[in-house]
C-alpha positions, 0 to 999 in steps of 0.5 A: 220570866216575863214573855217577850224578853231577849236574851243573849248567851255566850255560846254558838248556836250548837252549843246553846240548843238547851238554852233556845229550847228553855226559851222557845218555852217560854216564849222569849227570843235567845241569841247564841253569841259564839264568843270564843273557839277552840284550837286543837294543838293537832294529832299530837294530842293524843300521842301526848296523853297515851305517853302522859298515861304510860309514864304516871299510870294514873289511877283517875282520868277526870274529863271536865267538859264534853268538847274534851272527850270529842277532841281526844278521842275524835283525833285518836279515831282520826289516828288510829289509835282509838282502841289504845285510847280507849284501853288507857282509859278505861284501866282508869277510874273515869270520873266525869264533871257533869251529865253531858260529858258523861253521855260523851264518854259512853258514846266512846264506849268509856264508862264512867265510875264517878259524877259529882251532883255539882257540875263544877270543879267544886263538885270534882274536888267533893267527889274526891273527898268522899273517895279518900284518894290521898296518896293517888295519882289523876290525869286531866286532859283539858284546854290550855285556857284552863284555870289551875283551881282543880289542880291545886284542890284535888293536890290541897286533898293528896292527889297528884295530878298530872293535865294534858292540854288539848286545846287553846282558846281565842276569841271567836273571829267570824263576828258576822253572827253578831249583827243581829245582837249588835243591832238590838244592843244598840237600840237597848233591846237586849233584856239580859245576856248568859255568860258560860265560861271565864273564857267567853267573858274574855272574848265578849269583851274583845269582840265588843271592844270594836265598836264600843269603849271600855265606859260606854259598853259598861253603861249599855251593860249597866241596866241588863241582867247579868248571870254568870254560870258558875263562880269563876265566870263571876269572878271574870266579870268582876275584873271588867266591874261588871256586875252579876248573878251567879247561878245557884246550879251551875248549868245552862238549865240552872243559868236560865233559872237565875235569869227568870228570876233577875227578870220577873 
């Protein structure tokens, strides 16, 4: 990727620090755009998910991101309940979506028996192939938002799966951290932006909606590269016909790669 180039990604600052240290590299300047934000649905999570578990008695607990795994078990902490937790999970076969997640859960003291090579729900549902897990039972805690493509893969192989919803999701509604990119997007000098999740495609758009219409904001987009995380980001990003490039390796790492190469 040619040096000098900016480029936005759809995460909060926190959550972008791979992205900025990939770019910082590179010597190009990374923008985190805080797109959306999670909402607990409260203490009650937890109580929720232990009932979830006392009454399927699941054999897999499958945890998709590593926000899930800090949500619940950060409010079972808060609850007293972490050591209950802990144990129901635990009597489980803990598979983990990706690596972060993974470093999540050992920090619970959880270990994980499974992690797919793909980072995705893709990966998840080849993970459970290779296992022959006909006839078994997986618990999903996860957010409200979330698509039902894991739910019908893993039940398409003979997995009954049970999800319990921790969070929603709404766009982000401090959009004062925006006015740099506001700026610089105005003056056409944003090179290109990341979209991390179906989610922050949505909440781009009704952000940006405030100061552009639906065809302007397409033209400014027009000639920008755009990469998408993984295939469901994509598909979000068609519904607003915006054109993109999916990332071979569905990764922040991996989007980075995509966008080196739509720049070079």
């Amino acid at each position: 990727m040619p040096e000098g180039k900016t480029i936005a990604i759809t995460r909060s600052r926190e959550d972008a620090t791979e992205f900025i240290s990939l770019a910082e590299q590179n010597k190009i300047s990374a923008i985190p755009l805080p797109t959306i934000e999670l909402v607990s649905k409260g203490r009650k999570i937890v109580k929720e998910f232990l009932e979830a578990v006392s009454k399927h008695d699941p054999d897999y607990c499958i945890f998709m991101s590593s926000k899930a795994v800090k949500l619940l078990f950060g409010t079972a902490r808060d609850t007293r309940k972490h050591g209950q937790l802990q144990l129901a999970v635990a009597n489980t076969t803990v598979v983990s979506v990706g690596p972060k997640t993974t470093i999540a859960l050992e920090a619970e003291g959880i270990k994980v028996n499974h992690q797919p090579t793909t980072t995705s729900s893709v990966g998840i549902g080849e993970e459970f192939t290779r296992m022959h897990a006909v006839g078994k039972k997986a618990i999903i805690p996860r957010s409200g938002a979330s698509t039902p493509f894991l739910k019908e893969l893993l039940e398409k192989i003979g997995v009954d799966v049970v999800e319990v919803h921790l969070y929603d999701v709404c766009s982000f509604r401090d959009t004062t951290q925006w006015n740099g990119f506001r700026d610089l997007f105005s003056q056409d000098k944003i090179d290109g932006i990341v979209f991390t999740s179906a989610s922050s495609v949505r909440g781009f758009f009704e952000i940006m909606s405030k100061d552009y219409k639906t065809d302007a904001l397409l033209d400014c987009l027009e000639g920008l590269a755009i990469v998408a995380i993984g295939p469901f980001t994509s598909e979000e990003l068609k519904k607003f016909k915006v054109k993109n490039t999916v990332a071979r390796v569905h990764t922040v790492a991996g989007a980075f790669d995509a966008m080196r190469l739509e720049l070079t």
